[in-house]
N, CA, C and O atoms as a CHARMM CRD file, in Angstrom:
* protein
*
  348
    1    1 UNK  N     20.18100 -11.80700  -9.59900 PROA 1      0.00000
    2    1 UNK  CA    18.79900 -12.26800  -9.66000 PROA 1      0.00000
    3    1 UNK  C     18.03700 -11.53600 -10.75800 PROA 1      0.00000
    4    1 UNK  O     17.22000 -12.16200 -11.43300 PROA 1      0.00000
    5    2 UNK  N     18.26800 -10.21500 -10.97400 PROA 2      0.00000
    6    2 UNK  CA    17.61800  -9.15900 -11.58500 PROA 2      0.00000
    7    2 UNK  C     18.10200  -9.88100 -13.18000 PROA 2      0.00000
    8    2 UNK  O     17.13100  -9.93800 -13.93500 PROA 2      0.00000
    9    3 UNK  N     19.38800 -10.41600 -13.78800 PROA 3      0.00000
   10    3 UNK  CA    19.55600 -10.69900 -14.84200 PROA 3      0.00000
   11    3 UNK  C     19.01600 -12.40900 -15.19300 PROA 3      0.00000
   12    3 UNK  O     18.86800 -12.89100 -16.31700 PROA 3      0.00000
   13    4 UNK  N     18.79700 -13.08400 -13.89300 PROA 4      0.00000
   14    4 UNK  CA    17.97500 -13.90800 -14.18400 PROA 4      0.00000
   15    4 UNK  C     16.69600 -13.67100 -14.09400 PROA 4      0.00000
   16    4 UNK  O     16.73900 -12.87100 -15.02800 PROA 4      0.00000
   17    5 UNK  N     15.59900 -13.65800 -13.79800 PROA 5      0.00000
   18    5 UNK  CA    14.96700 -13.55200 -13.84000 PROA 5      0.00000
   19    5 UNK  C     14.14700 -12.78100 -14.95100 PROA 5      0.00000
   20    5 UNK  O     12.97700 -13.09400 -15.16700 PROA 5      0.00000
   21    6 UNK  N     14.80200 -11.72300 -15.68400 PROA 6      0.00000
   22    6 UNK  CA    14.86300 -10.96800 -16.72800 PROA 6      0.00000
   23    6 UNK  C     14.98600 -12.50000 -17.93100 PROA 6      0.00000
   24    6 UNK  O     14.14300 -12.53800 -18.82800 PROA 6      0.00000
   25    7 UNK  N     15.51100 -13.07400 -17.89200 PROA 7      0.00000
   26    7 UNK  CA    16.13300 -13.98800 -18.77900 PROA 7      0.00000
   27    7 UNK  C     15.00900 -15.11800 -18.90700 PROA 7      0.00000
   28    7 UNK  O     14.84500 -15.88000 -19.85900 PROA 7      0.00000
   29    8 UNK  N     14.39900 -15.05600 -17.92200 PROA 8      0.00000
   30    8 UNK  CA    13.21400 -15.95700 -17.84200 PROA 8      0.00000
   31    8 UNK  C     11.69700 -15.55900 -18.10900 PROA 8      0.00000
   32    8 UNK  O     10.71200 -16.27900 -18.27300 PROA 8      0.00000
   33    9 UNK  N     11.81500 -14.37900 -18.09900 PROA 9      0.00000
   34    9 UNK  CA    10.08800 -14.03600 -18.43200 PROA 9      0.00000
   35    9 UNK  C     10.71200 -12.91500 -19.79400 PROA 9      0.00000
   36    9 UNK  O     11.75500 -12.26100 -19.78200 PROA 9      0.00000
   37   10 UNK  N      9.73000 -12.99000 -20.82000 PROA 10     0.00000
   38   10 UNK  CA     9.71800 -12.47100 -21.85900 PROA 10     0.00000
   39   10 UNK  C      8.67500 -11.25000 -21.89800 PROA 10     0.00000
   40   10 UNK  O      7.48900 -11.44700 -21.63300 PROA 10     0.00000
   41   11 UNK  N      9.03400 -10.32300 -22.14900 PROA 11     0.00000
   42   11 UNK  CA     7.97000  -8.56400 -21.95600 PROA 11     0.00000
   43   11 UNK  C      7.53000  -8.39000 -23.25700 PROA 11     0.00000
   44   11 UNK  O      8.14800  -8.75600 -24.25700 PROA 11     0.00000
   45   12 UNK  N      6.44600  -7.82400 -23.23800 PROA 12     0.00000
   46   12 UNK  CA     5.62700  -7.85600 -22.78700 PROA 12     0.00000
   47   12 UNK  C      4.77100  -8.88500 -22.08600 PROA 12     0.00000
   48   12 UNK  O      4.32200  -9.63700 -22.95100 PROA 12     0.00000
   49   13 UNK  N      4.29500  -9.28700 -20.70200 PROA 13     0.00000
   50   13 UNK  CA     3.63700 -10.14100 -20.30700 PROA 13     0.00000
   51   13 UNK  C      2.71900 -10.18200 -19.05900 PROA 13     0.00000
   52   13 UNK  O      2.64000  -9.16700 -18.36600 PROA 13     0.00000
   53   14 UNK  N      2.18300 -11.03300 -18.80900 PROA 14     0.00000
   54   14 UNK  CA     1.26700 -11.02000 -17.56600 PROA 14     0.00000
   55   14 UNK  C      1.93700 -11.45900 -16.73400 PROA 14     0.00000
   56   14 UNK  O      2.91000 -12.17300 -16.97900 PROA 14     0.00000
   57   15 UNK  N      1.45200 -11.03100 -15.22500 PROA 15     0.00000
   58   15 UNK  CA     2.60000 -11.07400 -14.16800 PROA 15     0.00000
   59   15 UNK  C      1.82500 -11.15500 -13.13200 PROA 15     0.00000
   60   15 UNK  O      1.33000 -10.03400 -13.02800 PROA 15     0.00000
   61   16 UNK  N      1.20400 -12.19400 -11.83800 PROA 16     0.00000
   62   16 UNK  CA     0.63400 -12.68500 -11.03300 PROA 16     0.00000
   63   16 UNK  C      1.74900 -12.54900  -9.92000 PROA 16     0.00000
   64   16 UNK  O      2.89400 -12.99900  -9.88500 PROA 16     0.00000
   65   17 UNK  N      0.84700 -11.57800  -8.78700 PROA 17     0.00000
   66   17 UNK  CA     1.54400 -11.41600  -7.54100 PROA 17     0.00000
   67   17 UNK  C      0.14000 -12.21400  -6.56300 PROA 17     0.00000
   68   17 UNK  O     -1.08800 -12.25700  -6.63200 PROA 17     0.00000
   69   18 UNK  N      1.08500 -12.68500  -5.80000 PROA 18     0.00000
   70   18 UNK  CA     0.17200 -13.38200  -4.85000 PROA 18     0.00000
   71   18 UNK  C      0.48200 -12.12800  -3.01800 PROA 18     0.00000
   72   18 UNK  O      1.48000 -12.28800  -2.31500 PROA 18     0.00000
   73   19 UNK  N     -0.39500 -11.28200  -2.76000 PROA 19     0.00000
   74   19 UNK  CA    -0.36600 -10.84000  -1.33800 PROA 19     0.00000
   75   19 UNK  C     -1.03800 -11.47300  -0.49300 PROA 19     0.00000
   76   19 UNK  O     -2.08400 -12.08200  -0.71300 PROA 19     0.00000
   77   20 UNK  N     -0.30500 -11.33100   0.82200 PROA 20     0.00000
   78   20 UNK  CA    -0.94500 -11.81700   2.05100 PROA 20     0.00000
   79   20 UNK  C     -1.25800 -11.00900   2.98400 PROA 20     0.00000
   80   20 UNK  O     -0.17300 -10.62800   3.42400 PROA 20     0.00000
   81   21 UNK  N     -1.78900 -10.68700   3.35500 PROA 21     0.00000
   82   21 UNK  CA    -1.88400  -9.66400   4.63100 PROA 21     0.00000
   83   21 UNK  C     -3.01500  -9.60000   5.59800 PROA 21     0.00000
   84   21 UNK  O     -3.24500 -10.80500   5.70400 PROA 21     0.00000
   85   22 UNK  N     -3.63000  -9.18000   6.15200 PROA 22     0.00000
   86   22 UNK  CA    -4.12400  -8.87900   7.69600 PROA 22     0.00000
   87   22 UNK  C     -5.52200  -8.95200   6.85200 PROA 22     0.00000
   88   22 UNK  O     -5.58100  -8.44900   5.73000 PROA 22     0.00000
   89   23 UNK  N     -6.61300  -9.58700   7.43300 PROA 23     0.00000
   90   23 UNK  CA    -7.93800  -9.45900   7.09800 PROA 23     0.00000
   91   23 UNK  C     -8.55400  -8.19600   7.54100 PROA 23     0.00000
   92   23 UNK  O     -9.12600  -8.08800   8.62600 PROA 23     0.00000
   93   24 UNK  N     -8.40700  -7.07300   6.53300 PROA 24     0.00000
   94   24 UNK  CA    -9.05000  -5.93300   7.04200 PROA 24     0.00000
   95   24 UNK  C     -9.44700  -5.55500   5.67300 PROA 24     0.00000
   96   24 UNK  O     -8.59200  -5.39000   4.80300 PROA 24     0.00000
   97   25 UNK  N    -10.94400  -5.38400   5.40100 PROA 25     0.00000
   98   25 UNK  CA   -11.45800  -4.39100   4.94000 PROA 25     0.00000
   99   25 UNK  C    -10.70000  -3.68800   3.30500 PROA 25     0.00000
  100   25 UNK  O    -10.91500  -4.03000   2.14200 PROA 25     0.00000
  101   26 UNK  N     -9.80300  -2.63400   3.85900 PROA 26     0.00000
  102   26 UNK  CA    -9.42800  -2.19300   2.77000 PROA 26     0.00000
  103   26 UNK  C     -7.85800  -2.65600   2.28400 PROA 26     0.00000
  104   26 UNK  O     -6.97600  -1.96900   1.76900 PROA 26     0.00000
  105   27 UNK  N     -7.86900  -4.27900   2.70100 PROA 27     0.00000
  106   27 UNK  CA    -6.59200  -4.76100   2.10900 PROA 27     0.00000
  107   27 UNK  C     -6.79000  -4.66700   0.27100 PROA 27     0.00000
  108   27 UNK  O     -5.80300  -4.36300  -0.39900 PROA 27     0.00000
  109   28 UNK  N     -7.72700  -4.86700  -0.20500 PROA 28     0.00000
  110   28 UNK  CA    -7.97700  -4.66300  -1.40200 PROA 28     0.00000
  111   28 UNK  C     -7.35400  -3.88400  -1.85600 PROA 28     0.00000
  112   28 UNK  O     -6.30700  -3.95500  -2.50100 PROA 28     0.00000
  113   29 UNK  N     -8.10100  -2.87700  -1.47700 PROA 29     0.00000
  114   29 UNK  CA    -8.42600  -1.42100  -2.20000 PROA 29     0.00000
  115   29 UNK  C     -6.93400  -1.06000  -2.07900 PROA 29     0.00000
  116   29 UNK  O     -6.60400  -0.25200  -2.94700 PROA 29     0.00000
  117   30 UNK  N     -5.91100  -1.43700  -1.22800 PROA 30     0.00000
  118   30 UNK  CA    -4.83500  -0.82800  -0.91700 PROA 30     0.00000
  119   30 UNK  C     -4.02000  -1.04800  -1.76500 PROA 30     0.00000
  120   30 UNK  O     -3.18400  -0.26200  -2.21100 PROA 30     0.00000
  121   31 UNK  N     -4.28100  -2.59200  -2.17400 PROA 31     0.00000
  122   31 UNK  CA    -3.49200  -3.23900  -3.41000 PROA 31     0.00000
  123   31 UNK  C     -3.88800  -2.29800  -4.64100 PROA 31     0.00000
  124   31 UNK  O     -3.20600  -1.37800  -5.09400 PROA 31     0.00000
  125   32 UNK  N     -5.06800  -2.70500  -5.05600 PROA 32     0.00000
  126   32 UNK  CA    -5.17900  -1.97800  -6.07800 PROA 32     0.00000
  127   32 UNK  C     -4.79600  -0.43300  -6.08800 PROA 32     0.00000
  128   32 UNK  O     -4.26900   0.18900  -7.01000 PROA 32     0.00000
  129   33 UNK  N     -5.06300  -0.11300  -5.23700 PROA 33     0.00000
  130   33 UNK  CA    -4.17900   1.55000  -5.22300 PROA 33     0.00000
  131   33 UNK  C     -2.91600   2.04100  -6.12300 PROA 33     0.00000
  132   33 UNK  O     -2.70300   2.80300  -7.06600 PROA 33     0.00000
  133   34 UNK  N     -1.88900   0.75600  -4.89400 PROA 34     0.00000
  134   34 UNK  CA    -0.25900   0.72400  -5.24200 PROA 34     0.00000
  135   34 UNK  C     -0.48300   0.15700  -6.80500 PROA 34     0.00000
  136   34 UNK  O      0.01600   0.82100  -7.71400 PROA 34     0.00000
  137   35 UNK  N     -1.09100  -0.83700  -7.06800 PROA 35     0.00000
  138   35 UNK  CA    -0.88500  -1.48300  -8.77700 PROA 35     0.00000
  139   35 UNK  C     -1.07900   0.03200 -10.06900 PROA 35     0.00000
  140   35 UNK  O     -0.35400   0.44300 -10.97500 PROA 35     0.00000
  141   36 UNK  N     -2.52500   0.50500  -9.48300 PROA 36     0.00000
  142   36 UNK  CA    -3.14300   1.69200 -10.45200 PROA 36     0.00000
  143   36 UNK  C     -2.10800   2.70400 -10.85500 PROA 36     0.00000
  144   36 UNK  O     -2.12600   3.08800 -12.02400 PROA 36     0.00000
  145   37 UNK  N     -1.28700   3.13900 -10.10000 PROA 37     0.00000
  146   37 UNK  CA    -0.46900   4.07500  -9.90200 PROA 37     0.00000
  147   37 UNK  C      0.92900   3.78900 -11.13700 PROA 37     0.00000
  148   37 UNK  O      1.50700   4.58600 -11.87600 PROA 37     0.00000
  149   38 UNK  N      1.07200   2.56500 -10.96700 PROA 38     0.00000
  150   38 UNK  CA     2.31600   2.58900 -12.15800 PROA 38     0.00000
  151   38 UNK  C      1.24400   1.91900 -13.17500 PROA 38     0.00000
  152   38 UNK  O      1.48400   2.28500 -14.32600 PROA 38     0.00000
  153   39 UNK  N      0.38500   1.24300 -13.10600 PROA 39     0.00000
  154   39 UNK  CA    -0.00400   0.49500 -14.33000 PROA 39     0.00000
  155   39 UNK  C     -1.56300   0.43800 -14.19700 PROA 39     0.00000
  156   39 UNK  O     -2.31100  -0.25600 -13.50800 PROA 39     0.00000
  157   40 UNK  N     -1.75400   1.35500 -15.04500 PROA 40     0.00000
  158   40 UNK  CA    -3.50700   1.65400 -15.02600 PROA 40     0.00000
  159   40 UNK  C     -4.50600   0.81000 -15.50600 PROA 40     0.00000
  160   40 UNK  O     -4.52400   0.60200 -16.71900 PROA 40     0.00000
  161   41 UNK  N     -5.23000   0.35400 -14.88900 PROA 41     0.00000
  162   41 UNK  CA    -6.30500  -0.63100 -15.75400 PROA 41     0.00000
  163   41 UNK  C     -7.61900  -1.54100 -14.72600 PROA 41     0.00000
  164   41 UNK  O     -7.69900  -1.14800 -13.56200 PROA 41     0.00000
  165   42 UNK  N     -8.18200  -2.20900 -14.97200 PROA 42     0.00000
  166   42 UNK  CA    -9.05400  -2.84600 -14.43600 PROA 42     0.00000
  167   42 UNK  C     -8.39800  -4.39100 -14.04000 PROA 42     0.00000
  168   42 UNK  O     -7.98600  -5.31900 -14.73600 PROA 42     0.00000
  169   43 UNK  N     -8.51500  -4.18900 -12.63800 PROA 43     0.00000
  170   43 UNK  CA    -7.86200  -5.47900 -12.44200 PROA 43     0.00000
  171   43 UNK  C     -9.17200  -6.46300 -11.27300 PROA 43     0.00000
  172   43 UNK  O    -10.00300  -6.04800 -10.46500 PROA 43     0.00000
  173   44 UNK  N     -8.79000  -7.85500 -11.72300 PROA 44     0.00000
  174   44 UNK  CA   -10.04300  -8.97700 -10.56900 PROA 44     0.00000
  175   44 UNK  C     -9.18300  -9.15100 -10.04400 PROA 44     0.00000
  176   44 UNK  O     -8.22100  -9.47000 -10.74300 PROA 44     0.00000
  177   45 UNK  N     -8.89700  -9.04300  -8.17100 PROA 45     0.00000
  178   45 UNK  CA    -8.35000  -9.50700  -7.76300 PROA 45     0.00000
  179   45 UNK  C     -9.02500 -11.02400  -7.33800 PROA 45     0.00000
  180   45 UNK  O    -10.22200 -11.12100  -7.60900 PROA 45     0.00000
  181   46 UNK  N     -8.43900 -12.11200  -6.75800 PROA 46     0.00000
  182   46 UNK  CA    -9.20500 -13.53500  -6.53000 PROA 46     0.00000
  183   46 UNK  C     -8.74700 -13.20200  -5.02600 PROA 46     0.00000
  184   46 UNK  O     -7.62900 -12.76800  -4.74800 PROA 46     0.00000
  185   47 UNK  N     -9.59100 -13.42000  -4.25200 PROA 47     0.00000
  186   47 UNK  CA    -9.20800 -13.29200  -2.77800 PROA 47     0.00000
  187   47 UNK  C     -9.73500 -14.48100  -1.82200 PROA 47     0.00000
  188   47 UNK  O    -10.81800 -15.06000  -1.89700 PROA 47     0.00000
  189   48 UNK  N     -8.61200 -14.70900  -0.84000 PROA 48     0.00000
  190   48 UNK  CA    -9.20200 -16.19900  -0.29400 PROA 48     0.00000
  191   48 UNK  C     -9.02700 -16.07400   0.83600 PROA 48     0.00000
  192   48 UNK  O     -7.91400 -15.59700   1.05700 PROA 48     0.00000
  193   49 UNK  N     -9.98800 -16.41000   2.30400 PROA 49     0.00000
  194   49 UNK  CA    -9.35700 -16.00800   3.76800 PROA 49     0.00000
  195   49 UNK  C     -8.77800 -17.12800   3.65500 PROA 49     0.00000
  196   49 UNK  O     -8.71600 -18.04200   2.83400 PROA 49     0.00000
  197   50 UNK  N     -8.29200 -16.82100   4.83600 PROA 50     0.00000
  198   50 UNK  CA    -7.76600 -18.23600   6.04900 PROA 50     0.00000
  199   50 UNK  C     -8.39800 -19.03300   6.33900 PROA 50     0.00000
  200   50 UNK  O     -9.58900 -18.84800   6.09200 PROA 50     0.00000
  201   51 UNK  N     -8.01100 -20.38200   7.02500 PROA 51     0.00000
  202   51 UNK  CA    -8.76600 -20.89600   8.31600 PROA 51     0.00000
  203   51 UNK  C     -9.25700 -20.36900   9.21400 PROA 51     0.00000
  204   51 UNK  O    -10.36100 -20.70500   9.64100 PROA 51     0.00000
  205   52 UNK  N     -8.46400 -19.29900   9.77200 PROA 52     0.00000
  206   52 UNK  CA    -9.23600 -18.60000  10.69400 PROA 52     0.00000
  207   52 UNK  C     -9.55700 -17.42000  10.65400 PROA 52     0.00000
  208   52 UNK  O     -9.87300 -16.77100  11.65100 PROA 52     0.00000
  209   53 UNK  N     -9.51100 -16.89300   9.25200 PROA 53     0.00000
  210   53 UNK  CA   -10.27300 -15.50600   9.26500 PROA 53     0.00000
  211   53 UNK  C     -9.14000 -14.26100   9.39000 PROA 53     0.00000
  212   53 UNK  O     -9.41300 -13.06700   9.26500 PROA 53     0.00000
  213   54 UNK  N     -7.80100 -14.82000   9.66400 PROA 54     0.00000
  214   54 UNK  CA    -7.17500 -13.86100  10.30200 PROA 54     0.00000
  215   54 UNK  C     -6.75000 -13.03700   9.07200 PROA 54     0.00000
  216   54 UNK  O     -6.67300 -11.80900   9.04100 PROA 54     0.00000
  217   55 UNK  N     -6.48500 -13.88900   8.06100 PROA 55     0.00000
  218   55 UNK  CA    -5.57000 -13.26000   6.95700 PROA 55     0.00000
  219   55 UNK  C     -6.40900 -13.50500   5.54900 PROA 55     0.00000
  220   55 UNK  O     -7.28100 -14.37400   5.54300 PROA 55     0.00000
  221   56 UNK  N     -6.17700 -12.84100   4.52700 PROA 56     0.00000
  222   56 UNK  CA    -6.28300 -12.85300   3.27000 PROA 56     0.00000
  223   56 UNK  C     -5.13400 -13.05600   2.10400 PROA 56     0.00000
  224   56 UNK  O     -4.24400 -12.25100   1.82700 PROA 56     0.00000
  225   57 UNK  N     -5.33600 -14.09600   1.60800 PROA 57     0.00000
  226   57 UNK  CA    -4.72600 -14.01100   0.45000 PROA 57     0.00000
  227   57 UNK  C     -5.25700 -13.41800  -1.08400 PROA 57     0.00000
  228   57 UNK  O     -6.35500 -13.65800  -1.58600 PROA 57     0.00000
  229   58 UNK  N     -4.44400 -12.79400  -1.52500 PROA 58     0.00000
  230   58 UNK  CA    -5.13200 -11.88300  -2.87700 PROA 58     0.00000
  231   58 UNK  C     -4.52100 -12.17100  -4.09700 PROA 58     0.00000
  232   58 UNK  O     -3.69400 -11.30100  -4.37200 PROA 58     0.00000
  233   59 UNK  N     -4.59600 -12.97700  -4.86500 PROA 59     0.00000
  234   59 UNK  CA    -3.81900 -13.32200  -6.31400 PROA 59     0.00000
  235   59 UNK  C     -4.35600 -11.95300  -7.24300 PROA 59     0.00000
  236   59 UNK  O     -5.53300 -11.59700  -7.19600 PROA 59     0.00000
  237   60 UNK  N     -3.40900 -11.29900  -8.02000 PROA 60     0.00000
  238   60 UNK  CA    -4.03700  -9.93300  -8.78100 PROA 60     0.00000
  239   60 UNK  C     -2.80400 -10.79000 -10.28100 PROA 60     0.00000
  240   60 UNK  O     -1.96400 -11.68100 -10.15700 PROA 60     0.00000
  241   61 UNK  N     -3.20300 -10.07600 -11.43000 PROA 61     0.00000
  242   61 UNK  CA    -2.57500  -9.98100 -12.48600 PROA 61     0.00000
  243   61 UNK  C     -2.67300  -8.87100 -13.14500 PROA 61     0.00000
  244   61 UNK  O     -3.72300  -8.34800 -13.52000 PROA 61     0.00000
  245   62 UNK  N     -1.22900  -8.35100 -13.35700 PROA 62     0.00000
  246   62 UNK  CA    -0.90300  -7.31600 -14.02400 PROA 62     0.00000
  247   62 UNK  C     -0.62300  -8.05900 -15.69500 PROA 62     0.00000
  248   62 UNK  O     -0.60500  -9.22100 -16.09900 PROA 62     0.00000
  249   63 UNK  N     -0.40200  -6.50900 -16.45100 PROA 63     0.00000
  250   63 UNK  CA     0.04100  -6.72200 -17.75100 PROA 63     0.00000
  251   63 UNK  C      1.86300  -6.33300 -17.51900 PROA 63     0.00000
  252   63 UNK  O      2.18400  -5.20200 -17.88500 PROA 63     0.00000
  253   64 UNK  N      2.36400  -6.73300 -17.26000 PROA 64     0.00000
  254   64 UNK  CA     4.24600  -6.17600 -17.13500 PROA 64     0.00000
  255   64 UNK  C      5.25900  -5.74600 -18.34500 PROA 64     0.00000
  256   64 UNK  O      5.96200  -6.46300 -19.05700 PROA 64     0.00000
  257   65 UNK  N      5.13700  -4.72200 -18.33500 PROA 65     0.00000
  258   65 UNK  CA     6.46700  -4.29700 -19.83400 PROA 65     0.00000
  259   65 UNK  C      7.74200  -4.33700 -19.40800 PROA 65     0.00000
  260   65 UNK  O      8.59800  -4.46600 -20.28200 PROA 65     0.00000
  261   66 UNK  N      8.00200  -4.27900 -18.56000 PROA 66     0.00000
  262   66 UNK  CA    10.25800  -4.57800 -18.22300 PROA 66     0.00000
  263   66 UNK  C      9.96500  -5.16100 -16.70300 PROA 66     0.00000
  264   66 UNK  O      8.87000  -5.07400 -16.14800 PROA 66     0.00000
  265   67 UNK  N     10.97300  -5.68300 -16.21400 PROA 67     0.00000
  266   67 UNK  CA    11.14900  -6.14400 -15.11700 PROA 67     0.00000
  267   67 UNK  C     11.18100  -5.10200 -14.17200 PROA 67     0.00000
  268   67 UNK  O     10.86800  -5.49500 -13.04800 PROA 67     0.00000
  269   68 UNK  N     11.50500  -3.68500 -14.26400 PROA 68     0.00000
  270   68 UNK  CA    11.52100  -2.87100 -13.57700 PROA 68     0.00000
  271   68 UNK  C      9.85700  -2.48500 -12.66000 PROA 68     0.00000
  272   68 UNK  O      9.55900  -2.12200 -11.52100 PROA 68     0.00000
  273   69 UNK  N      9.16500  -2.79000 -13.82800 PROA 69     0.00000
  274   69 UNK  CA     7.94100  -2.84900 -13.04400 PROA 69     0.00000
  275   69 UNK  C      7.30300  -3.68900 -12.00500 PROA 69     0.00000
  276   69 UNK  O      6.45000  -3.45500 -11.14900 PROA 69     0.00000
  277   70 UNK  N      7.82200  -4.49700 -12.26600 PROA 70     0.00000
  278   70 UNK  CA     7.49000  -5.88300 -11.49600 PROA 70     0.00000
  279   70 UNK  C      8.60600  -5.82100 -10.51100 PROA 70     0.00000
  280   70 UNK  O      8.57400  -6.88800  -9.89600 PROA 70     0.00000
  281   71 UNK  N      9.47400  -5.15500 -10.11800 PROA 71     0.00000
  282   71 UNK  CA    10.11000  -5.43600  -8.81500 PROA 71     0.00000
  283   71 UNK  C      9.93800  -4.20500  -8.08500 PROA 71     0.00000
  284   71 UNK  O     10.02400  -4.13300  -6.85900 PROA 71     0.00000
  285   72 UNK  N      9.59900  -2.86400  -9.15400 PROA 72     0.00000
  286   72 UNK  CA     8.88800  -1.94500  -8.13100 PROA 72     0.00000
  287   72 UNK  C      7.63500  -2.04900  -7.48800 PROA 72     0.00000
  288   72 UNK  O      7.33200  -1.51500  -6.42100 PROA 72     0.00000
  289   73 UNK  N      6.95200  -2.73700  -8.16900 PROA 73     0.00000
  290   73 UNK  CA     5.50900  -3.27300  -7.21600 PROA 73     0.00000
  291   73 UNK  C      5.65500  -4.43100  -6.13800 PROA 73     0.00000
  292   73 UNK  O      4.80900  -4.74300  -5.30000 PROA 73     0.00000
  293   74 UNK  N      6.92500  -5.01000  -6.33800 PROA 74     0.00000
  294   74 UNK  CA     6.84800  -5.75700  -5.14000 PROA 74     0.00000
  295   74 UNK  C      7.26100  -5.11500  -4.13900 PROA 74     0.00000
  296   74 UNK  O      6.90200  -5.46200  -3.01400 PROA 74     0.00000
  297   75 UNK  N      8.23200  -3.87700  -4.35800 PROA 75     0.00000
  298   75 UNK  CA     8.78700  -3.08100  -3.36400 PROA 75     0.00000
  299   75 UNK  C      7.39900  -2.20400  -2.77300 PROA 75     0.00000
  300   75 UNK  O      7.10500  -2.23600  -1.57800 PROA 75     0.00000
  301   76 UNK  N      6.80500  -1.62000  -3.53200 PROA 76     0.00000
  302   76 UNK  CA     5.13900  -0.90800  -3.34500 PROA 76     0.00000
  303   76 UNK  C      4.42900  -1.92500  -2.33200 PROA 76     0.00000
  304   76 UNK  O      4.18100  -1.74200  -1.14000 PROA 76     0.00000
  305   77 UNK  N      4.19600  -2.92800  -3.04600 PROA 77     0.00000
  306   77 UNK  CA     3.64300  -3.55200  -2.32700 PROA 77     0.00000
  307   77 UNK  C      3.80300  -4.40000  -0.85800 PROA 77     0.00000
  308   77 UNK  O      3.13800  -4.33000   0.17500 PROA 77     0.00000
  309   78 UNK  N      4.73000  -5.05300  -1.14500 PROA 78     0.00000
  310   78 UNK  CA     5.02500  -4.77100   0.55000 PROA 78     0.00000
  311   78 UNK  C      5.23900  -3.40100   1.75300 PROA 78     0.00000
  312   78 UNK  O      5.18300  -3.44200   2.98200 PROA 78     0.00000
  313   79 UNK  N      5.42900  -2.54300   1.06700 PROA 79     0.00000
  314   79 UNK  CA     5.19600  -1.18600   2.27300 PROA 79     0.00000
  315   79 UNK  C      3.85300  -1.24400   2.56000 PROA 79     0.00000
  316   79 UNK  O      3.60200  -0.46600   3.48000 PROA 79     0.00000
  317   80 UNK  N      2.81500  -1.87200   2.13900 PROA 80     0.00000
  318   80 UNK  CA     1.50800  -1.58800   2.98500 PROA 80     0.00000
  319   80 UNK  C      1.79000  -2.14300   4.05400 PROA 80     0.00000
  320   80 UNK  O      2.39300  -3.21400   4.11400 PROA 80     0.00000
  321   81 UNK  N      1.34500  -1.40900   5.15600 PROA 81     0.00000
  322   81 UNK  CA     1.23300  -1.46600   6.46800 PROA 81     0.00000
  323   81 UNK  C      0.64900  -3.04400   6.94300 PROA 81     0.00000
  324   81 UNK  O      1.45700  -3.80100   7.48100 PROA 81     0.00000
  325   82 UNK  N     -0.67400  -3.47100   6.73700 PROA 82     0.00000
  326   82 UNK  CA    -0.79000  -4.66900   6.33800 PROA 82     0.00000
  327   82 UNK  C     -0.78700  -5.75700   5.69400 PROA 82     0.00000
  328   82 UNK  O     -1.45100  -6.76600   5.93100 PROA 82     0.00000
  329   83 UNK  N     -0.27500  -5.62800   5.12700 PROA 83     0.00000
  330   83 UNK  CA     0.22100  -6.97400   3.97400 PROA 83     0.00000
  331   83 UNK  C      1.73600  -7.22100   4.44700 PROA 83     0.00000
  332   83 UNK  O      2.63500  -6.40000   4.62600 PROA 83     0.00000
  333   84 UNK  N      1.72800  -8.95900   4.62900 PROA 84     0.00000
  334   84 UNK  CA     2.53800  -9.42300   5.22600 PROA 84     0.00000
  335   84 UNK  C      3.85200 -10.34300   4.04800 PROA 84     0.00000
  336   84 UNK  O      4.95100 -10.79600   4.36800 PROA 84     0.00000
  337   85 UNK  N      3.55200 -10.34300   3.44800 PROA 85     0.00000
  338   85 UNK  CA     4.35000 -11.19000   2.16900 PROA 85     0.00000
  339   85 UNK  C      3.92400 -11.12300   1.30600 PROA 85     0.00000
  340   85 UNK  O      2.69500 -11.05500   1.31400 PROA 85     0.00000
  341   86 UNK  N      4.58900 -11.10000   0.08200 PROA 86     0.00000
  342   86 UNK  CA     4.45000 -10.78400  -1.54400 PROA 86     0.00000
  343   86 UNK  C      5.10900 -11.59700  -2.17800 PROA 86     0.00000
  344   86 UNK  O      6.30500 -11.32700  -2.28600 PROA 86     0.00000
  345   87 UNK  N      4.69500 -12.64800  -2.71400 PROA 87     0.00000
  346   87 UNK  CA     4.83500 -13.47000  -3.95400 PROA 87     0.00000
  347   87 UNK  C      4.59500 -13.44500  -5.17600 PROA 87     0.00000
  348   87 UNK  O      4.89700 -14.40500  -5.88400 PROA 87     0.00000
């Protein structure tokens, strides 16, 4: 997967993760935390509830230099405690 996917996106580039997780408060801030840490910068996240309030979805865009980055933030990013899937 790692050599496809490599084969398909060209680096330097922008790189859109879509999180889902638990409607709380500092689901944000949590994201942006894990992102700041390998890749520093000012990021908008777009954030959208649910139907019922329960959950948040958060579209963020990074700037990505190797694929290595982009599959360690998906690994980062799913260890938050609340956030339920990473796309």
């Amino acid at each position: 997967m790692k050599n496809k996917l490599h084969e398909l996106i060209k680096f330097p580039c922008n790189f859109t993760y879509k999180v889902i997780g638990m409607a709380h408060p500092e689901l944000v801030d949590k994201i942006i935390r894990v992102i700041q840490l390998q890749i520093p910068g000012d990021y908008a996240p777009v954030v959208k509830k649910s139907n019922r309030g329960n959950y948040l979805s958060i579209s963020i865009t990074i700037f990505a230099s190797n694929i290595n980055q982009i599959e360690h933030l998906y690994y980062e990013l799913s260890r938050i405690n609340i956030v339920r899937i990473v796309l």
